[in-house]
N, C-alpha and C positions, 0 to 999 in steps of 0.2 A: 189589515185583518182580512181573512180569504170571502168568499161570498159563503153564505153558509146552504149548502145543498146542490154547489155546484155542479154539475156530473155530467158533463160532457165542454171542452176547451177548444176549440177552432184556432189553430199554429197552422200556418202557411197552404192554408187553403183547402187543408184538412180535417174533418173532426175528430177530435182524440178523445178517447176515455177518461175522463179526471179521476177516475177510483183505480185505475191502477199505478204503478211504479212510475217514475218521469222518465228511467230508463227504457221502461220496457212500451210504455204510449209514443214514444219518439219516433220507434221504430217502423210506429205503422202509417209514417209519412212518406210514399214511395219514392226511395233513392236514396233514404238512411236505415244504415244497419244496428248494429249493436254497438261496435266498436266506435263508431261514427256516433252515434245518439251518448255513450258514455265519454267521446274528448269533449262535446259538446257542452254538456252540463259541466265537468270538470274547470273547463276554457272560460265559462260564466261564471265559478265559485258558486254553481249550483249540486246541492242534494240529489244523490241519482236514487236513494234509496226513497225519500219523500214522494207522495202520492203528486201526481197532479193540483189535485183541489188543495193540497194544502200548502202549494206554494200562494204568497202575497201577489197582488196585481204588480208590482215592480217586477216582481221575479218573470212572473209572465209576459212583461211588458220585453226584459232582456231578452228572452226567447225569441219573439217576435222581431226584435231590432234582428239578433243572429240571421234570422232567415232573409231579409229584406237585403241586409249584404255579409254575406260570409266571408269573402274574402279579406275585410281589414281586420278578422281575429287571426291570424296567420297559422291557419293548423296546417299540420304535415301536412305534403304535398301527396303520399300515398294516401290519404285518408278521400283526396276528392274521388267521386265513381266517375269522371271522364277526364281522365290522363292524357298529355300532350293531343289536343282535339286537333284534329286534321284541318279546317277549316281555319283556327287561330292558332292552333302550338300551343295555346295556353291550358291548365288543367282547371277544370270547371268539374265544379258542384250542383248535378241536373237536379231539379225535384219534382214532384206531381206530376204534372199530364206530359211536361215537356221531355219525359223519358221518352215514352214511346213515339215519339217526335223527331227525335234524333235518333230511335234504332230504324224509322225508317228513312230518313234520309242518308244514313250509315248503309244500307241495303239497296238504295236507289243508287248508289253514288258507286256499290259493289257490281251491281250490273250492268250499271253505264261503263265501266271500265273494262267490262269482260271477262272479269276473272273466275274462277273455277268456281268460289262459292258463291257469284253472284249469277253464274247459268244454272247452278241448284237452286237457287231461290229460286231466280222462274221459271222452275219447270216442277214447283215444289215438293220436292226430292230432299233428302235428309242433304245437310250440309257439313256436318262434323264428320264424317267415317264412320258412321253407324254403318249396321247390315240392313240391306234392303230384300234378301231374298225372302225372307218370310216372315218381316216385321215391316210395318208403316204403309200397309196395302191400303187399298180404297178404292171403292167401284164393285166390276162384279168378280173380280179376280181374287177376293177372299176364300184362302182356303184350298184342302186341296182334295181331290178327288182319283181313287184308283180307277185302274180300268178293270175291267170285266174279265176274269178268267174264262 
């Protein structure tokens, strides 16, 4: 039987909303999306439409096992967010802090090699092919100014 007035669930280090959808609270664990938070529930023979709170302590308990090791439920290999990682080859499922973790060590490791987007990081300069002529200024170079007829 659920706790009754539950309204807020702590999953992998996050606090979720228990009064919303299980699909739609999943989501706001950084490094799951939609797609990824509905095989999830699916891969448990959990309800994506059922609130939070009104899942059972078992049900919660599965969740919680999920995150602790993902990889012995065997979801697609496209569904992990770090695909063949440079470091092991293998595809890993990052979550919470340790994203921004590995997009800097992804960034250090891009300028220690030299490469074109790793001299825009540090010189912090758009790195996709954006335009830079009159967008992503900074200092006192905003803007522009005619001359004097």
């Amino acid at each position: 039987m659920p706790e009754v007035g539950r309204r807020v669930i702590r999953i992998a280090g996050t606090t979720l909303d228990a009064e919303k959808k299980a699909l739609v609270s999943l989501t706001k664990i950084p490094g799951i999306g939609f797609t990824l938070s509905n095989a999830i529930l699916r891969k448990l023979n959990l309800d994506p439409q059922k609130k939070l709170s009104e899942y059972t302590d078992e049900e919660i308990e599965k969740l919680e096992e999920f995150f602790k090791d993902p990889y012995k439920y065997e979801l697609p290999s496209w569904l992990y967010n770090r695909q063949r990682d440079p470091i092991t080859g293998k595809n890993l499922l990052i979550l919470g802090s340790d994203i921004k973790l590995y997009e800097k060590i992804d960034i250090d490791r891009l300028k220690k090699m030299g490469s074109y987007r790793g001299l825009r990081h540090s010189l912090g300069l758009k790195v996709r092919g954006q335009r830079t002529r009159t967008t992503g200024r900074s200092g006192p170079t905003v803007g522009y100014v005619r001359k004097k007829k």
